[in-house]
TORVEX-977280 format. One record per residue (C-alpha): residue number from 1; chain; x negated, y, z negated. Coordinates in Angstrom, 3 decimals, padded with zeros to 6 digits. Last residue first. Example, Ala and Ser with C-alpha at 12.3 -4.5 7.8 and 13.67 -1.06 7.14 Angstrom:
2
2;A;-013.670;-001.060;-007.140 $
1;A;-012.300;-004.500;-007.800 $
//
This chain:
562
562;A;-021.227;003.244;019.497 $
561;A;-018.401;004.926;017.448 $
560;A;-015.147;003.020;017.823 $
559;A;-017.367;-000.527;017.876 $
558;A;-018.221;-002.969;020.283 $
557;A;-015.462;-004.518;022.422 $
556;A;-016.426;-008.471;022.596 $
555;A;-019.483;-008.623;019.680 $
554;A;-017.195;-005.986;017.776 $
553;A;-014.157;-008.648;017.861 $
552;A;-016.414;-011.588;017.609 $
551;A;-017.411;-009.669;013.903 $
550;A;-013.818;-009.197;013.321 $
549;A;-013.370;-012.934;013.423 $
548;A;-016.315;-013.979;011.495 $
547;A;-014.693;-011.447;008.695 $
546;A;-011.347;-013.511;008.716 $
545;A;-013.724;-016.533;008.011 $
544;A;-015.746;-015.145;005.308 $
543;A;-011.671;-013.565;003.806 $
542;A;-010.576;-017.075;004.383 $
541;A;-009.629;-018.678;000.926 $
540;A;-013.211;-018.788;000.064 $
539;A;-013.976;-015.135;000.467 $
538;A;-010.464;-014.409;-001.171 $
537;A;-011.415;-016.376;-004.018 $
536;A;-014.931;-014.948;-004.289 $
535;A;-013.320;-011.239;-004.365 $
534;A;-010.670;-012.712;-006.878 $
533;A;-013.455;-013.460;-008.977 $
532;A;-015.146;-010.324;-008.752 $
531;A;-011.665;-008.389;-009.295 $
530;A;-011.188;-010.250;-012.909 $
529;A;-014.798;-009.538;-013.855 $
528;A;-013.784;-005.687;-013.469 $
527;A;-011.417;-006.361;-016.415 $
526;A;-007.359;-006.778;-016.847 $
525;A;-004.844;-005.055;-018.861 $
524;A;-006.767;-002.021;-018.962 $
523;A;-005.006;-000.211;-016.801 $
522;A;-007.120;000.427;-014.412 $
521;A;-007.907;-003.365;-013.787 $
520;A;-004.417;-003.990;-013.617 $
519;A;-004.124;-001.160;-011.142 $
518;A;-006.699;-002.770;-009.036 $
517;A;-004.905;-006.291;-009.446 $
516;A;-002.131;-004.913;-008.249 $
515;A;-003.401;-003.264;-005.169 $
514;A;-005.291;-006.757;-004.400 $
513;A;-002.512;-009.259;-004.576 $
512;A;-001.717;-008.622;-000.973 $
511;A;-004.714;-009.238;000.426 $
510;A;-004.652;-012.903;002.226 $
509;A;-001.067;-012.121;003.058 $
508;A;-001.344;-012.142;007.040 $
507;A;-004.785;-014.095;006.971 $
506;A;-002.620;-017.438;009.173 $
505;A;-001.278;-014.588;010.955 $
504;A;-004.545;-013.681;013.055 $
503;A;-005.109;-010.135;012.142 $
502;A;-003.534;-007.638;015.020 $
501;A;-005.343;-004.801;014.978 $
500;A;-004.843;-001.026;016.587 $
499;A;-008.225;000.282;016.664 $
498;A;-008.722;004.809;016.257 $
497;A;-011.723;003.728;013.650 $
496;A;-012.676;000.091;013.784 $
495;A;-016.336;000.229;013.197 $
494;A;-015.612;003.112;010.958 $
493;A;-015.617;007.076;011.583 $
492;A;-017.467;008.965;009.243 $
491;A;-015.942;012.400;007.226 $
490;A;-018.439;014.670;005.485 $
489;A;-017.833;017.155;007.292 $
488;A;-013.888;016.593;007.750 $
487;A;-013.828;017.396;004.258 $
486;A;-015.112;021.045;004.854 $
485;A;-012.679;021.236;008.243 $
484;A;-009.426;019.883;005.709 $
483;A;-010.160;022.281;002.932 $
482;A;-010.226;024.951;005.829 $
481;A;-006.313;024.008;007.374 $
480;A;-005.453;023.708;003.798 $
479;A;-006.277;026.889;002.769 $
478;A;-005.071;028.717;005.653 $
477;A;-001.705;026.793;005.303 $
476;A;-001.808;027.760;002.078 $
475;A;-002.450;031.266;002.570 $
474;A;000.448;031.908;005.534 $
473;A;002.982;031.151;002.449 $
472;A;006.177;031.811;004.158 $
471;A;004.745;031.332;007.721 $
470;A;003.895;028.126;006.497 $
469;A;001.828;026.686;009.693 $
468;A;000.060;023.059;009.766 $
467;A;-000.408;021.184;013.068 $
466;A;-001.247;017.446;013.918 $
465;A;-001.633;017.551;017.958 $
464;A;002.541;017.851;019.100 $
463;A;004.953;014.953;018.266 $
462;A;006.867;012.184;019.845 $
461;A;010.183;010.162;019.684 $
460;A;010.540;010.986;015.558 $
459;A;010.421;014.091;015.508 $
458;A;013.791;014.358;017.469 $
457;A;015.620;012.907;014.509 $
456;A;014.391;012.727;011.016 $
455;A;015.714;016.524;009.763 $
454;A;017.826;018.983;011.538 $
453;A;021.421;018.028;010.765 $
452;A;021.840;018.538;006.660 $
451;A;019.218;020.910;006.044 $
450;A;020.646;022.934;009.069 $
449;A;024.202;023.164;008.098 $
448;A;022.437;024.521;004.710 $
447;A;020.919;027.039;006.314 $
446;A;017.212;026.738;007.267 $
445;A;014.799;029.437;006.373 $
444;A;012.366;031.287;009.224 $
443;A;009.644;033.479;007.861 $
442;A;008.629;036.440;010.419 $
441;A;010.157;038.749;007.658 $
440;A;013.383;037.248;007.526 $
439;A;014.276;034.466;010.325 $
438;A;017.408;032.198;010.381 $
437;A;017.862;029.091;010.335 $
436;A;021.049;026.218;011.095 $
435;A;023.440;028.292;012.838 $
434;A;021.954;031.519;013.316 $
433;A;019.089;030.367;015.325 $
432;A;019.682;026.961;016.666 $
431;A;017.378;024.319;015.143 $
430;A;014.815;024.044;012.973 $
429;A;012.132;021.580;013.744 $
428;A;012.745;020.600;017.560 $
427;A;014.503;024.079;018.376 $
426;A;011.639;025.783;016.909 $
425;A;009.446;023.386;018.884 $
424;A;011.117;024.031;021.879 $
423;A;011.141;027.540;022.018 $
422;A;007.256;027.548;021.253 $
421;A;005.084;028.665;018.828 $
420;A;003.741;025.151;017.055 $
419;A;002.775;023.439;020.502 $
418;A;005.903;020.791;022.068 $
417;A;005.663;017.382;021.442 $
416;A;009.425;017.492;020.464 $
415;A;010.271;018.313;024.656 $
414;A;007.559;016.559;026.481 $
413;A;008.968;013.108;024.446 $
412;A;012.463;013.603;025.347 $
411;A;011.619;014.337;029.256 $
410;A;009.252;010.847;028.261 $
409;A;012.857;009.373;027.319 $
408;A;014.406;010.431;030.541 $
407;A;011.698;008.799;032.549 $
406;A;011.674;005.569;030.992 $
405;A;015.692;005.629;031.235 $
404;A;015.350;006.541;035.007 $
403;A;012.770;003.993;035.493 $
402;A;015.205;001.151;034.096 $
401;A;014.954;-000.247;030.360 $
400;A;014.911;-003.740;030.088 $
399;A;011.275;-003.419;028.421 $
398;A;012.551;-001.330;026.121 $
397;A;010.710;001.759;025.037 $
396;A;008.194;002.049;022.305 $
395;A;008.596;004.783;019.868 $
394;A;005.310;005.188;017.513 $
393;A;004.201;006.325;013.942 $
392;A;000.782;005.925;012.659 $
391;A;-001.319;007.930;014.332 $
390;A;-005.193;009.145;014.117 $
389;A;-006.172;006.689;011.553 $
388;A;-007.984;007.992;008.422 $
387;A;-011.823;008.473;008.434 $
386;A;-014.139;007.715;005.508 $
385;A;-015.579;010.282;003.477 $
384;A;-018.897;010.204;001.588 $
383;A;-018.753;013.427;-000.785 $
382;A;-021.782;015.741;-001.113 $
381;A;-023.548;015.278;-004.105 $
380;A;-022.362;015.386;-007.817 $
379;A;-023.075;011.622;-008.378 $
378;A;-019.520;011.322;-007.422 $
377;A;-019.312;012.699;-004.208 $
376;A;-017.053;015.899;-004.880 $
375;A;-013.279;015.962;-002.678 $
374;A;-013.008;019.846;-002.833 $
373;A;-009.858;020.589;-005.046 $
372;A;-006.713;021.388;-003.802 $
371;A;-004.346;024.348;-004.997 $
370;A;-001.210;024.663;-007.055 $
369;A;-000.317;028.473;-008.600 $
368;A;002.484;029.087;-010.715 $
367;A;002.798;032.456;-011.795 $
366;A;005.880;033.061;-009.405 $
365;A;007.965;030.275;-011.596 $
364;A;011.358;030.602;-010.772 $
363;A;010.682;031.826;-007.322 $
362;A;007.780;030.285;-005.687 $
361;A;008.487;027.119;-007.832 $
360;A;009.953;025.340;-004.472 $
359;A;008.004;027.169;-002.390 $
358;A;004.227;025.996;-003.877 $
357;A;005.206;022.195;-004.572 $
356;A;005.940;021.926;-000.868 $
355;A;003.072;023.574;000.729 $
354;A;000.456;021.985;-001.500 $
353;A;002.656;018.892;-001.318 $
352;A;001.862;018.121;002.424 $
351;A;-001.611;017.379;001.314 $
350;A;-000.644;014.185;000.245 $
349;A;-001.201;013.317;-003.314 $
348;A;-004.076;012.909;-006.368 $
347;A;-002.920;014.789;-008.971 $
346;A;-004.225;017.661;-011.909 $
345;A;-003.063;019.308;-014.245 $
344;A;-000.410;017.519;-016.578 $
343;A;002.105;018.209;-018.893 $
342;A;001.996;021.599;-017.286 $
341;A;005.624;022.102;-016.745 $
340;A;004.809;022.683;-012.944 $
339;A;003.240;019.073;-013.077 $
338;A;006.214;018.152;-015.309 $
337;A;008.433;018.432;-012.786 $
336;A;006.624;017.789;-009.098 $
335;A;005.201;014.693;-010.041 $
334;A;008.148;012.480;-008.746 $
333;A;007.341;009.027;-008.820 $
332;A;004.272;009.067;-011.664 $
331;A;006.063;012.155;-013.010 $
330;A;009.041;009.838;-013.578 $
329;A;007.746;006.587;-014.848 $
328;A;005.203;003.607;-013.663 $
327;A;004.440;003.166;-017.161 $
326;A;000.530;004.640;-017.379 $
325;A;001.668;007.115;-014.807 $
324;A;004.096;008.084;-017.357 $
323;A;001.483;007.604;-020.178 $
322;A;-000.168;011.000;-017.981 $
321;A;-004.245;010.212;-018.219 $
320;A;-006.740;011.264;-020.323 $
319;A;-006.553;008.605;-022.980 $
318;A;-009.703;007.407;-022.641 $
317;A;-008.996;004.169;-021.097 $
316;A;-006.803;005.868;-018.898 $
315;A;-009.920;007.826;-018.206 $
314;A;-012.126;004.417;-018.291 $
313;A;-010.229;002.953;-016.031 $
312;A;-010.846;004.796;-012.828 $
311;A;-014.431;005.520;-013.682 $
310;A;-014.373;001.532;-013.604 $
309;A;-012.226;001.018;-010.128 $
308;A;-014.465;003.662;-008.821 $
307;A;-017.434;001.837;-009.974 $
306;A;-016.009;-001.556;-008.679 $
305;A;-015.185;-000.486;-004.670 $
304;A;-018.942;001.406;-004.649 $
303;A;-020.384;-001.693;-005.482 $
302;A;-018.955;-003.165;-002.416 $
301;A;-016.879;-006.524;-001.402 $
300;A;-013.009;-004.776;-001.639 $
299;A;-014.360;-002.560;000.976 $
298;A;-014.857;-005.385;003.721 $
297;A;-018.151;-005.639;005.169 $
296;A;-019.929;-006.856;008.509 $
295;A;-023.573;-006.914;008.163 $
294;A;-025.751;-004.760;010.567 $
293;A;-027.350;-002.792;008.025 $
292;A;-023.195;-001.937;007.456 $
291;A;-020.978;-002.711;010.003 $
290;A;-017.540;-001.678;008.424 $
289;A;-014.122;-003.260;007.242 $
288;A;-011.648;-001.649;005.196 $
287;A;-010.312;000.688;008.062 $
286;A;-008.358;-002.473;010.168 $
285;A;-005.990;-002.716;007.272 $
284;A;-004.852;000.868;007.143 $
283;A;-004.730;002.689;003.466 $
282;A;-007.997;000.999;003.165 $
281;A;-010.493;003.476;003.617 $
280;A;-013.936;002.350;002.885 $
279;A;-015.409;003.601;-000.519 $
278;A;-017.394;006.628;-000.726 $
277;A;-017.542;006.556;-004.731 $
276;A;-015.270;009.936;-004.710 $
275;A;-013.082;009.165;-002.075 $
274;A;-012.162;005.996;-003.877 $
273;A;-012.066;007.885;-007.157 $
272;A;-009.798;010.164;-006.010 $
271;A;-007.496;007.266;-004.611 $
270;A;-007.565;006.269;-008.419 $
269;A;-006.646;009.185;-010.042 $
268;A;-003.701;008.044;-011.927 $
267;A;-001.937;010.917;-013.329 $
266;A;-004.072;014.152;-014.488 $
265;A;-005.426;016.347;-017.556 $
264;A;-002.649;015.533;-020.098 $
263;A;-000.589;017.850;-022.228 $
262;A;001.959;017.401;-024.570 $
261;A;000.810;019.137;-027.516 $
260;A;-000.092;016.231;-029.402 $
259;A;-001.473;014.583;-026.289 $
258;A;-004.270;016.785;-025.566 $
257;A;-006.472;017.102;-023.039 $
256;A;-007.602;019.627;-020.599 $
255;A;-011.532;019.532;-022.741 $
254;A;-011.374;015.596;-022.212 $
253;A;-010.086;015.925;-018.757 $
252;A;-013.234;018.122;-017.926 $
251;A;-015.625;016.472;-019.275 $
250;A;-014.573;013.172;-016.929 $
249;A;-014.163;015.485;-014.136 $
248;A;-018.000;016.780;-015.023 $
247;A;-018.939;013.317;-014.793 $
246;A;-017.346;012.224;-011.888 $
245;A;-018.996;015.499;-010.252 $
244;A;-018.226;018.522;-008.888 $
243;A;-015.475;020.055;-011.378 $
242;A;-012.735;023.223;-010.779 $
241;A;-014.133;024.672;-013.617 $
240;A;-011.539;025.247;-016.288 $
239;A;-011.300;029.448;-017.977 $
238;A;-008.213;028.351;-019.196 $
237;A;-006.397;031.590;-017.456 $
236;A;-007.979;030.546;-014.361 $
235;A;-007.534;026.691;-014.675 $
234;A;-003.813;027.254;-015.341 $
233;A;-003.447;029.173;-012.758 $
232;A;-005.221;026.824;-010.636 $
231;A;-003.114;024.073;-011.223 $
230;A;-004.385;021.146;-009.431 $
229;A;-004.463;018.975;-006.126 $
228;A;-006.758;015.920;-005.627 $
227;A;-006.008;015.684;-002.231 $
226;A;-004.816;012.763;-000.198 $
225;A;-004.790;012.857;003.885 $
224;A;-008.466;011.986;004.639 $
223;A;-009.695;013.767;007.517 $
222;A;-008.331;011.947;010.622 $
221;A;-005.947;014.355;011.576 $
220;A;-002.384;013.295;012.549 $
219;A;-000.407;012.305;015.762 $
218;A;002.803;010.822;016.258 $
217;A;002.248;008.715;019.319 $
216;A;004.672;007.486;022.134 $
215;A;003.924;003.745;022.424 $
214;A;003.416;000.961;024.654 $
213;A;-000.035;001.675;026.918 $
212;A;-000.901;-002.116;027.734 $
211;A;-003.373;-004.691;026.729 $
210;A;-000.787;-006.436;023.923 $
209;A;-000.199;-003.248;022.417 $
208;A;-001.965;000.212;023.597 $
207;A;-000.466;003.047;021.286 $
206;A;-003.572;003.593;018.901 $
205;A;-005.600;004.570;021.930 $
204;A;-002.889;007.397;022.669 $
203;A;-003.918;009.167;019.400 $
202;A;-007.553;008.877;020.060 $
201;A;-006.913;010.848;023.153 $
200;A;-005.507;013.953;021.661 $
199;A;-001.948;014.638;022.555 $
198;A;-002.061;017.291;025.113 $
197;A;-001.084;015.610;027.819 $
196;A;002.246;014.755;026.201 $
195;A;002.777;018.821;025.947 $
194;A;002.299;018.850;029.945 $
193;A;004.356;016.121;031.293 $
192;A;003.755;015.704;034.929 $
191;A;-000.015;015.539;033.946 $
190;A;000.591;012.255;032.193 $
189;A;000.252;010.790;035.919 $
188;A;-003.272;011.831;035.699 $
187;A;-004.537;009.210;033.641 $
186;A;-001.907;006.882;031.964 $
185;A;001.421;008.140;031.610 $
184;A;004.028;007.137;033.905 $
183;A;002.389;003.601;035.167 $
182;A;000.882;002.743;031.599 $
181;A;004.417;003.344;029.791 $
180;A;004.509;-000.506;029.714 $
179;A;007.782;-001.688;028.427 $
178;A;008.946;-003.045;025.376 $
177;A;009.844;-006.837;023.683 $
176;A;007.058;-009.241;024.633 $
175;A;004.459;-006.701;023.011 $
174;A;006.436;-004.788;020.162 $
173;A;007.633;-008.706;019.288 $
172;A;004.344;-010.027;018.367 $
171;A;003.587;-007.206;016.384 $
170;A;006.688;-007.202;014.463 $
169;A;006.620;-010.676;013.838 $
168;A;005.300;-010.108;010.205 $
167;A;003.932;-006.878;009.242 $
166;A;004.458;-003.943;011.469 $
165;A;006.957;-001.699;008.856 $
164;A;004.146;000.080;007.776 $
163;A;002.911;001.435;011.421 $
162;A;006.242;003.321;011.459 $
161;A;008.437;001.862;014.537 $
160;A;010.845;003.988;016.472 $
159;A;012.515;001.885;018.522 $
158;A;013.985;003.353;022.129 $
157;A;016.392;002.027;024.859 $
156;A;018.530;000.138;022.460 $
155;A;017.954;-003.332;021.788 $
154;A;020.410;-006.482;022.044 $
153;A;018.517;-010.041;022.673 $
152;A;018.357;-010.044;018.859 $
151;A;014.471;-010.406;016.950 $
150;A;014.220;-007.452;017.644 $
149;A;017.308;-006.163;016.185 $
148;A;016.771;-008.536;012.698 $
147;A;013.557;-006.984;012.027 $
146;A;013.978;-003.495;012.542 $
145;A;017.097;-003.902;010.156 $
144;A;014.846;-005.703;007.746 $
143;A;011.818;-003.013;007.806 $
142;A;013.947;-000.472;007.960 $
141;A;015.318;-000.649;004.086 $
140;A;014.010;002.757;002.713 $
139;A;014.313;004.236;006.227 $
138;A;018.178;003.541;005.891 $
137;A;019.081;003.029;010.220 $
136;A;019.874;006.167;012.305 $
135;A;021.307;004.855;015.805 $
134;A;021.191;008.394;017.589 $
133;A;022.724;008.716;021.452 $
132;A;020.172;011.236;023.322 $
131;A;022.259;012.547;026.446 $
130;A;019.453;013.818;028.315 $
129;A;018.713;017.259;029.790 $
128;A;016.015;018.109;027.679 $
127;A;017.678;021.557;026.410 $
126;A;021.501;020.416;026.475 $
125;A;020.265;016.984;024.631 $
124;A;018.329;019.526;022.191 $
123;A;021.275;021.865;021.761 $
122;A;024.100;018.959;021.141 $
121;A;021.961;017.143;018.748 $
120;A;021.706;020.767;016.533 $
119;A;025.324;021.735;017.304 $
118;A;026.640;017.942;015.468 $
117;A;027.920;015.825;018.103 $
116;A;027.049;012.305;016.216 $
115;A;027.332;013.109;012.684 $
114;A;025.174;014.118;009.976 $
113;A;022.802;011.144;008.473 $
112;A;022.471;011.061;004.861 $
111;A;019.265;010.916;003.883 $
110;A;015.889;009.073;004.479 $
109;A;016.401;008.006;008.397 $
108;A;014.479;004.994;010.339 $
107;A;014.663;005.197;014.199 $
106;A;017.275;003.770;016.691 $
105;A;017.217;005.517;019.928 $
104;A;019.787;005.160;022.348 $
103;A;019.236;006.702;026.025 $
102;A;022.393;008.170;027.603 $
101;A;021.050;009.969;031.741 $
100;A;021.061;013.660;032.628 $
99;A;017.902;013.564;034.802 $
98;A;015.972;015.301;031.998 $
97;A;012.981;016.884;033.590 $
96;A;014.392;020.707;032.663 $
95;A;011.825;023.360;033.577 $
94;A;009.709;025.708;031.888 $
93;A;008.759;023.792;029.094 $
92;A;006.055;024.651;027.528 $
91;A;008.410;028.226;026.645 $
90;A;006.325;030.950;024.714 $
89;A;007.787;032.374;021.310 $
88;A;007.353;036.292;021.595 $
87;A;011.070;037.018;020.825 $
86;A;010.965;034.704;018.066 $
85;A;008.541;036.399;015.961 $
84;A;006.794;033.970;014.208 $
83;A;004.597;035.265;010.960 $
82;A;000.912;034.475;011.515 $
81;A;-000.903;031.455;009.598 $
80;A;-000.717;028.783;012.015 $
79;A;-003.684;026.158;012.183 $
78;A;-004.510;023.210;014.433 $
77;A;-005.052;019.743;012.170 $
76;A;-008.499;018.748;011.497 $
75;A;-010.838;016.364;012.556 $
74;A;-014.215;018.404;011.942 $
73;A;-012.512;021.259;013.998 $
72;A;-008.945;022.222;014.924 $
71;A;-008.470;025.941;015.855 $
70;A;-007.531;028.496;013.453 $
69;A;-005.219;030.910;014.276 $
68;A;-003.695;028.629;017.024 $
67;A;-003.798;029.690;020.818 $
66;A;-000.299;028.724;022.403 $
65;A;000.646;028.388;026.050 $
64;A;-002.655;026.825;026.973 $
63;A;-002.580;023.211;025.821 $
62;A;-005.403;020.653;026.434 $
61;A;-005.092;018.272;029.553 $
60;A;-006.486;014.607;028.081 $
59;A;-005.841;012.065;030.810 $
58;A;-003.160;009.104;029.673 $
57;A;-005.049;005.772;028.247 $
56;A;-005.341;003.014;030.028 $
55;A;-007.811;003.269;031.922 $
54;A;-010.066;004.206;028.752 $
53;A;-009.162;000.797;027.586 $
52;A;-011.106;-001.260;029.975 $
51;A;-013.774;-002.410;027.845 $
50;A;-012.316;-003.385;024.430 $
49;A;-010.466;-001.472;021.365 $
48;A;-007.001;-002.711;021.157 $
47;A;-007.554;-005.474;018.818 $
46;A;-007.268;-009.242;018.669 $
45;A;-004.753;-011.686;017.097 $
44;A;-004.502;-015.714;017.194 $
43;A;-000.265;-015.511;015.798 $
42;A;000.494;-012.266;017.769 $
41;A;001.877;-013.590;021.126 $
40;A;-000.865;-011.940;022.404 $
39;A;-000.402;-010.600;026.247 $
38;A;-003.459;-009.292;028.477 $
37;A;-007.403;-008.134;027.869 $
36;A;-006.494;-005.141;025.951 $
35;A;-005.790;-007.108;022.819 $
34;A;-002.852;-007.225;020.517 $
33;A;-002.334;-004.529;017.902 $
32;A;-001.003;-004.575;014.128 $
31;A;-001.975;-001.730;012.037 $
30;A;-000.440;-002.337;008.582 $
29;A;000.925;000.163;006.040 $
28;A;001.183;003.505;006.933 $
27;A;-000.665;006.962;006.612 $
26;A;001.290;009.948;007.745 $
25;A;-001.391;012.228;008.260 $
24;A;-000.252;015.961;008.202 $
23;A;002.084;017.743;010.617 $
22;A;003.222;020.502;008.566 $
21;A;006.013;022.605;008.772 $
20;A;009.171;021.165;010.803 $
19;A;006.942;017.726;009.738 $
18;A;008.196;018.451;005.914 $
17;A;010.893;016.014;005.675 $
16;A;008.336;013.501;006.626 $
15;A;006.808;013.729;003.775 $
14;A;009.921;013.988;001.441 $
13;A;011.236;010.199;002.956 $
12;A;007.762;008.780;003.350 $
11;A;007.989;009.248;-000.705 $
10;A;005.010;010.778;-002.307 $
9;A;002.523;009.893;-004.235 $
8;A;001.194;008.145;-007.746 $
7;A;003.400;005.423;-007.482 $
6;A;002.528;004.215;-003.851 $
5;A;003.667;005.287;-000.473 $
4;A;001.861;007.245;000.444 $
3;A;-000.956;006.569;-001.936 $
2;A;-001.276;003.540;001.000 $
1;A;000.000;000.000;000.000 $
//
């Protein structure tokens, strides 16, 4: 499980709720790709790395109609940090390329969804020129639903799949099930849909399934999506040093402290400490292997996995840590209450919550002050960062789909890809003006008809380069923005960075006892011993063979950054 979607983070249904604002990483579960070199029914697995896959991939045109504030750099998303004036917003998409045709698209949905001809679907599908037709399924339970349709003879034109629903048969069935954008997209032909072109490359490499170009992308940076964010107020009037070291974090939770008054320095800082010790990323099964001295390794098998493991118990150890994240309880699930209480300083969490936690105490609390904290390496040196995938959503389009229903949904696609600055990204993310936002300042603000019909639709198909822009607090999107670009310099890519896996399925569950047993560990309830043994377990119950068959995998397709 990622800190997306773990205890100590938020839920994929707020994070996503904040895409009209920020595109950040959206960090899923379980890459699972077949291999360039033809069909995979999924059960022997292989990757999407290999030879031939630049032919696959669409040509990379970048965007002119919109020059951000701060371009990307270091893996970053594009900045925003202007107010909009919507009678300078540029239009990417100057003519219509719908050709007026239904396409169904089921996708996951956190909510309640509004109903079918509500004035925001009506706008887009009179903007794209396609009748879009939604099939909204719970988001907390898609994995079943998404299940059970593909595994039916029945499925609508488009399936949105997150890259955490992909265990099981998913894989398998993404490849026999949906069609092969390859002929409408790949190379130049992209070039008939400018805001698709301009979807960075990596992105598009994480959409080839079974040897073929399958998916639409949402993209995100590759600089590590979790920040340890804090209360700066509260460190200002304190007189706290934002710390630099896992020793001078330690000191510092000590001196934060104190139980009898309520107040602890931080939840469970475990993904901290990960970043911290410079261990692999695992929030994506492909990312927790790396050549090292020329020695395949999985995370779980380095020194640097145990000492953050051990920093990480010794502050619960110490008493320095929230008892709710201790219990699994409310600030562990929903931090944002008794964060701005100031039970606690300091969390680990998606970046998306600088924004987030910032508006909604804006006005009751205008004091209040969150901010993110340079990653620090943990001997006090510069941090050794590990890169995140580059998507992790995707719509794939039925394979029974004709080539006016492929080309309608890329007309889709061109549309919600659309630059931060545009017509059709404002009406992608908020809306019609006057009915569901309206603009104050150069700071746009949804009505309430548009909190209930613009969210988890269009954004779903396809999305612009990862952007961040809060043209109601233009600082933290500036700050964000530039904590990402010093991260992103100290950010490697891994053997399999920007790979789409499939793991054979007989090592399908050969992990899954891991998370627990690291929070066990934490805890104090069991000891670092514990994890060695399981380590020589899972070595013995396939992990040495699993790793022979990554190693033919870089032998065949070298790696993402040779």
């Amino acid at each position: 499980m990622t800190p997306n979607a773990s205890a100590s983070a938020p839920s994929r249904r707020s994070f996503l709720a904040s895409t009209a604002v920020a595109a950040a990483a959206v960090a899923g579960g379980m890459p699972l790709l077949a291999a360039c070199g033809g069909s995979d029914s999924g059960s022997g697995g292989a990757s999407s790395a290999g030879k031939g896959v630049k032919k696959l991939l669409p040509a990379y045109v970048a965007g002119n109609v919109v020059t951000p504030d701060i371009p990307a750099k270091n893996g970053s998303a594009l900045g925003f940090t202007g107010k909009l004036d919507l009678a300078t917003l540029k239009e990417s998409v100057p003519k219509k390329l719908g050709k007026g045709g239904k396409v169904e698209i089921m996708s996951p949905f956190w909510g309640s969804p509004p109903k079918s001809d509500n004035a925001y679907y009506k706008a887009m599908n009179s903007l794209i020129g396609v009748d879009v037709a939604w099939q909204n399924q719970d988001g907390n339970t898609y994995d079943q639903k998404l299940g059970a349709v593909l595994a039916s003879s029945s499925i609508p034109d488009v399936v949105v799949v997150p890259s955490w629903n992909m265990g099981g048969r998913i894989p398998s069935a993404i490849i026999s099930k949906f069609a092969d954008l390859g002929p409408y997209l790949a190379g130049d032909a992209i070039k008939e849909y400018p805001n698709l072109a301009a979807i960075p490359t990596d992105a598009w490499q994480r959409c080839v399934f079974g040897g073929r170009l399958r998916g639409l992308p949402q993209p995100s940076p590759y600089v590590t999506g979790i920040v340890p964010l804090y209360r700066k107020d509260v460190f200002d009037k304190e007189g706290y040093q934002v710390p630099t070291s896992a020793d001078e974090f330690m000191a510092l939770a000590k001196e934060i402290t104190n139980a009898k008054a309520k107040r602890w320095a931080c939840l469970d800082m475990k993904w901290t400490a990960f970043q911290a010790f410079g261990v692999l990323s695992g929030s994506e099964k492909p990312l927790g292997w790396n050549l090292v001295d020329g020695k395949l390794v999985n995370r779980i098998e380095t020194q640097e996995y145990l000492e953050a493991l051990e920093w990480t118990r010794k502050l619960f150890a110490a008493g320095y840590v929230h008892p709710d994240a201790l219990l699994g309880k409310s600030a562990a699930t929903d931090p944002g209450p008794k964060f701005a209480a100031g039970e606690f300083l300091v969390y680990a969490n998606n970046i998306s919550q600088w924004w987030s936690r910032t508006a909604e105490q804006a006005t009751q609390n205008p004091q209040y002050k969150i901010w993110g904290m340079d990653i620090f390496g943990h001997d006090g040196g510069h941090p050794a960062l590990w890169a995140e995938q580059p998507a992790g959503i995707f719509a794939f389009v039925s394979k029974k789909a004709s080539e006016s229903v492929i080309r309608d949904v890329l007309a889709v696609a061109n549309v919600t890809a659309a630059p931060y600055g545009t017509k059709e990204y404002m009406l992608t993310n908020y809306g019609v003006e006057g009915t569901h936002y309206t603009v104050k300042n150069g700071v746009p603000t949804k009505t309430d008809q548009g909190n209930n019909e613009v969210i988890n639709a269009y954004v779903m198909v396809a999305s612009p380069a990862a952007t961040i822009a809060h043209p109601d607090f233009p600082a933290v999107a500036k700050a964000q923005v530039e904590w990402q670009q010093r991260m992103g310099a100290f950010t490697r890519k891994s053997s399999f960075y920007g790979q789409q896996i499939t793991e054979p399925s007989r090592y399908t569950n050969l992990g899954n006892d891991f998370e627990q047993l690291e929070d066990d560990i934490t805890r104090g309830r069991k000891k670092i011993s514990d994890m060695q043994q399981a380590v020589s377990d899972w070595k013995g119950k396939g992990g040495d063979k699993l790793r022979d068959w990554y190693r033919k995998l870089l032998d065949q397709d070298g790696t993402a950054t040779s």
